[in-house]
N, C-alpha and C positions, 0 to 999 in steps of 0.2 A: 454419810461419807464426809470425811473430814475434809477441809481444805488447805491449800499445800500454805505451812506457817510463813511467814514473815518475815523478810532476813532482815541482818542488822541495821543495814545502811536503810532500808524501808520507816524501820522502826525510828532511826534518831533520824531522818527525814520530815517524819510527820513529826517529830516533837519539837524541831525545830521551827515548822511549820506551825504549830501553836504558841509559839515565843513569840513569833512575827505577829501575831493576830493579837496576842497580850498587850506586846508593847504600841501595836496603833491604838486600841484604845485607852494606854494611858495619855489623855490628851495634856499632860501636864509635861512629859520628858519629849513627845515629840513635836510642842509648840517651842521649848527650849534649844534642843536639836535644830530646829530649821530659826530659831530666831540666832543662838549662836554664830551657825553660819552665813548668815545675810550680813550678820553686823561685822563680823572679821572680815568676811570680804569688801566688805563694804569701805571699812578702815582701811583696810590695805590700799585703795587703791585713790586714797583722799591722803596719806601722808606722803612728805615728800620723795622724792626717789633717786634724788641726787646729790652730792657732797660736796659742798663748798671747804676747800681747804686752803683758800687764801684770806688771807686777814686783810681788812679791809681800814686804811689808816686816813682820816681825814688832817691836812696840813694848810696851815698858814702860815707862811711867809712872801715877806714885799721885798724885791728890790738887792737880794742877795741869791745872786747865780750862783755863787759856789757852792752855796748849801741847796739848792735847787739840784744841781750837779752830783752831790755824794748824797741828797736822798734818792733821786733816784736809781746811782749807785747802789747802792742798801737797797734798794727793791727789785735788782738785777739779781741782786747774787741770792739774795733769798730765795725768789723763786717765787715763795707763796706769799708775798706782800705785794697789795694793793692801792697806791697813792691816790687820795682824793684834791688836789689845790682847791683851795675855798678861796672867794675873795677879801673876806672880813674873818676878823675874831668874833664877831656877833656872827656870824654862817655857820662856823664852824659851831658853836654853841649851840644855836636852833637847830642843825642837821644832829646833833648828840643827841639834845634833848625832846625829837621829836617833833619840836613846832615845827624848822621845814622841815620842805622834803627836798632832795639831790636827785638830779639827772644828770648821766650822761650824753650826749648827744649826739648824730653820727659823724661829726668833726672830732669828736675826743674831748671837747668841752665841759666844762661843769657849770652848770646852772642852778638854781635855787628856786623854790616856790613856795611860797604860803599858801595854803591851803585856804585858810579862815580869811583871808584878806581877799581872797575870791580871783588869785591867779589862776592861770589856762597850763594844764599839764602843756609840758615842752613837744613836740607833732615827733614821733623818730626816735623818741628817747627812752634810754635804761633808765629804770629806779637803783639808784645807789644808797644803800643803809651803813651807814657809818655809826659804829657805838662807842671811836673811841679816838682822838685826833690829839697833833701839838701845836700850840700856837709858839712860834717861837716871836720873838719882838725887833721890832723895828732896827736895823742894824746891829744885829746878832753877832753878825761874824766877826766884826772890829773887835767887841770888846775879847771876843772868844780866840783870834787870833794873838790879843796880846796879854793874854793870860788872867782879864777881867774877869772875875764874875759876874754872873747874869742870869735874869729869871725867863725860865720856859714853866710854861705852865702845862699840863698834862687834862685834857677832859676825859673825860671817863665814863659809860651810861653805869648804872649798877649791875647791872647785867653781866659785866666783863668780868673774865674770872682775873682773880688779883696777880699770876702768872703774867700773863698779857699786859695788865700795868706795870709791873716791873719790868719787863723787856722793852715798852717804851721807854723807860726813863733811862735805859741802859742804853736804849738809839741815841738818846740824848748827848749821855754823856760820849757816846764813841764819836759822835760827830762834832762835840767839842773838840777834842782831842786830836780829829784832824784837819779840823780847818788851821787848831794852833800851832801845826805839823810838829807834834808830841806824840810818843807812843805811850800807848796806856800808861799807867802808873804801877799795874801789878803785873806782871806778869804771870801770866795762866802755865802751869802745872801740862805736861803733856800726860794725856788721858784717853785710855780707851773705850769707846761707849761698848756696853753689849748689851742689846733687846733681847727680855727673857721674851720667849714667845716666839710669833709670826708677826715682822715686822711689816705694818700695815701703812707705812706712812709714806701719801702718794696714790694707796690705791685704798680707802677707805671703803665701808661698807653703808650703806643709806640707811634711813630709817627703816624704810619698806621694806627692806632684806632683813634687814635684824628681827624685826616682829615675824617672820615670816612662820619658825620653830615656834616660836611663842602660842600663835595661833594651832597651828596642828597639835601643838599639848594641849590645850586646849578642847579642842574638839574632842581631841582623844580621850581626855579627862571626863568629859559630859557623859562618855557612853558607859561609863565606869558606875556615874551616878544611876544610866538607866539598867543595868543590868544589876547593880546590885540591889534595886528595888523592886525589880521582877523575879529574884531570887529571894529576897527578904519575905516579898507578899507568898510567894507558891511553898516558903515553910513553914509561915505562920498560917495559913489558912492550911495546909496540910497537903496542898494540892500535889504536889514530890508522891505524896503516899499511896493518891488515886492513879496518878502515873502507875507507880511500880506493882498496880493489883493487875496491868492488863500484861500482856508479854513482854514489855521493855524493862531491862535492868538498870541498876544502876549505873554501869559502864555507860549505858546508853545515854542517859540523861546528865552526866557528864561531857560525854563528848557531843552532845546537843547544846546543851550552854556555852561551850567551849565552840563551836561553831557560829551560834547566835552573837556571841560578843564579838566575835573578831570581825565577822562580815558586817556587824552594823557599825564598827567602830573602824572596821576600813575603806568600808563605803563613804564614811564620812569623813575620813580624811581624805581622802583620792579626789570628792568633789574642790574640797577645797583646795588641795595640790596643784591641779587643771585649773581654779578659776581665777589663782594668784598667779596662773603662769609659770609654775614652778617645773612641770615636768616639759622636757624638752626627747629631742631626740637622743643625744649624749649620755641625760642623767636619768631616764624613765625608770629603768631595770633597778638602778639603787635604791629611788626615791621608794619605788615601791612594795621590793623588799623592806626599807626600814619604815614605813609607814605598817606592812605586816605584822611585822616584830615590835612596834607599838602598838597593834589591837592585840597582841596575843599578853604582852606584857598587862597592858589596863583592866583584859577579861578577865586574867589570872586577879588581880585584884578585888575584881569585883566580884568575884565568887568568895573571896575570904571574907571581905565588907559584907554582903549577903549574907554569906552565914553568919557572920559574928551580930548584924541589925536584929534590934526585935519588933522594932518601928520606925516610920519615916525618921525620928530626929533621930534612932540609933543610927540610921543609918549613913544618914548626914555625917551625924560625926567620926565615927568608923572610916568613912569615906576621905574627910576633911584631914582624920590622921595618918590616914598613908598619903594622898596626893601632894597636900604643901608641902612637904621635903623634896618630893620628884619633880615640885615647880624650880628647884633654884636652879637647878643647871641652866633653865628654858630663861630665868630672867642675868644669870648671867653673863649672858652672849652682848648684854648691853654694854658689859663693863670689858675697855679694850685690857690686856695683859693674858697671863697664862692662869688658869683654875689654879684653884688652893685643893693641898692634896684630901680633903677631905669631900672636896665637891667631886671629885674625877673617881669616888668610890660609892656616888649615888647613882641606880639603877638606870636612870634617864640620861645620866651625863654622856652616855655612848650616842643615844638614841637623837638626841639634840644638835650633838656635833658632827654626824655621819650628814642631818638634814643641812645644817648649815656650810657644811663645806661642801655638799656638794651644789645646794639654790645660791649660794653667792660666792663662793669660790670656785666655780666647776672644777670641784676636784671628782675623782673618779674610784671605782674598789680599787686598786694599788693606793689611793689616800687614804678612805675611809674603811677597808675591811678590818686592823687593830678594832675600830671602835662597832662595827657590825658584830665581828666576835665577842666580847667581851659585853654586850648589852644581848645577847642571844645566850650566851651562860646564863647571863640574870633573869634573863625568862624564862630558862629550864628549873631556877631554884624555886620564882616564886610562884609560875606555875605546878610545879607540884607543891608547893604549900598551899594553894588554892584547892587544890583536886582534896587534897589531904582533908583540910580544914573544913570543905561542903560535905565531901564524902561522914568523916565523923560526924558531922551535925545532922542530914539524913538518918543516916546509923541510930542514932540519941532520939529519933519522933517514936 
């Protein structure tokens, strides 16, 4: 008497259930897996996580209120400028270059310390880093109000982007010009600014938010390497073959790998999501969707990488030539402005932006569904080129 067969889901069940058991004992992808993830979360939560967007200007001057008066003027209306008063031109010089160090105090004070000469940090006090200051000179304003020339000097650490030096020296001149109650010399052009993009300025994004996409491509990219080496190894040893002599088909063993990648490549992204903090009440349902739609994306991958490896460095490399290109969306999120139209036609660049608007924009699907769509086409393309591509190379043993 025969016993009643095996249905499908039974069948890629247990085959699934042997992928699990393959991949823990490759002790090399899941010492990588779990070192991946200790060390990104680990980064994540050691970089900064907040955005200084005031500049921060160290100044000497003695003995001239009026210019006391319109720089602080010029740090009202800007907004994001920060005056340091030093007492000396040798302060201002050592707080540039390092030797001191600047405190503020809880009077509003600024104080100075050497370090090496074995002063006592100030009791109460902020650290002030200044990288870039003007010394203006000893009765300034005389000669500037009656049309004298005169040397301001500008310090600078190297650090400062050359932007930021030229706008000092622009302070300079506009506050010549009104101590000598003179209007500029040129008159500026009326102009309208327009930011291509999502004008970020005011509400910047931190470090820690930027890397955030970075990290889950990451992760996600790992599982690509392990699933394509547990597919490379099971068709060069043949093992696909001893599969398909007992009742499971090829469909079967398909949609079993197709299961094995995505649940181990969204397990692993999910921990990470939750330990950077990323899913919240608002955003859970997105994140995790597009965290889906990138295991489903990377498995589809690695099923072509698989089939196309014929050993570990094929497979490396195979691997290496599809993931770098679906890395630049992920390192572009550093660089502020709008993508270049070739980057916004890489498969990830959906995938990337859907994560990032919504862990540091809360934006929500009325923001992000465009890019949910159009990275969920690309995972219908390239997983059937995946299905295609294992499918024919089974086929070929």
């Amino acid at each position: 008497m025969t016993g009643r067969p095996a249905s499908r889901a039974a069948i890629i069940a247990a085959i699934v259930r042997k992928d699990f058991k393959e991949f823990s004992r490759d002790r090399l992808y899941v010492f990588l897996s779990a070192l991946m993830l200790v060390f990104f979360i680990g980064i994540f939560w050691v970089v900064p996580s907040t955005v200084d967007e005031s500049i921060v200007i160290g100044i000497y001057q003695t003995g001239i209120d009026e210019l006391g008066m319109l720089l602080q003027q010029e740090g009202d209306e800007s907004g994001g400028l920060e005056l340091v008063p030093l007492a000396s031109e040798e302060d201002l010089k050592g707080v540039i270059a390092g030797d001191l160090e600047a405190y503020r105090t809880v009077g509003g004070d600024i104080v100075t310390r050497d370090e090496e000469a074995g002063d006592e940090k100030p009791k109460d006090a902020e650290r002030v880093r200044v990288a870039i200051g003007i010394a203006f000179p000893e009765g300034f304003a005389g000669p500037a109000a009656s049309g004298v020339g005169t040397a301001v000097t500008v310090y600078s650490d190297a650090d400062v982007p050359p932007e930021i030096q030229g706008a000092m020296k622009s302070l300079v001149r506009e506050l010549a010009f009104s101590i000598a109650g003179h209007p500029l010399p040129v008159e500026l052009p009326a102009a309208d600014t327009v930011i291509l993009g999502q004008d970020r300025a005011g509400n910047q994004v931190a470090m820690r938010d930027r890397m955030r996409p970075l990290f889950v491509f990451f992760v996600l990219m790992m599982e690509t390497f392990a699933l394509a080496s547990l597919i490379s190894s099971e068709v060069m040893t043949r093992t696909v073959l001893a599969v398909l002599v007992t009742p499971a088909k090829l469909g079967d063993v398909l949609a079993a790998k197709t299961i094995f990648g995505t649940l181990l490549a969204l397990s692993q992204a999910l921990i990470l999501l939750v330990a950077v903090g990323a899913l919240t009440a608002q955003n859970w349902s997105v994140l995790i969707v597009a965290a889906l739609i990138g295991a489903l994306m990377f498995t589809a991958i690695g099923m072509m990488v698989g089939a196309a490896g014929k050993d570990f460095i094929g497979t490396i490399f195979y691997a290496m030539l599809f993931v770098l290109p679906l890395a630049i969306p992920a390192f572009a999120v550093f660089f502020p402005g709008t993508a270049s139209a070739w980057i916004r036609v890489i498969p990830s660049y959906g995938l990337i932006q859907t994560i990032t608007g919504v862990s540091s924009y809360s934006e929500g699907w009325a923001d992000v569904w465009p890019h949910v769509a159009t990275t969920l086409a690309w995972v219908v393309v390239l997983y059937m080129a995946g299905l295609f591509v294992l499918k024919r190379k089974v086929e070929s043993l």
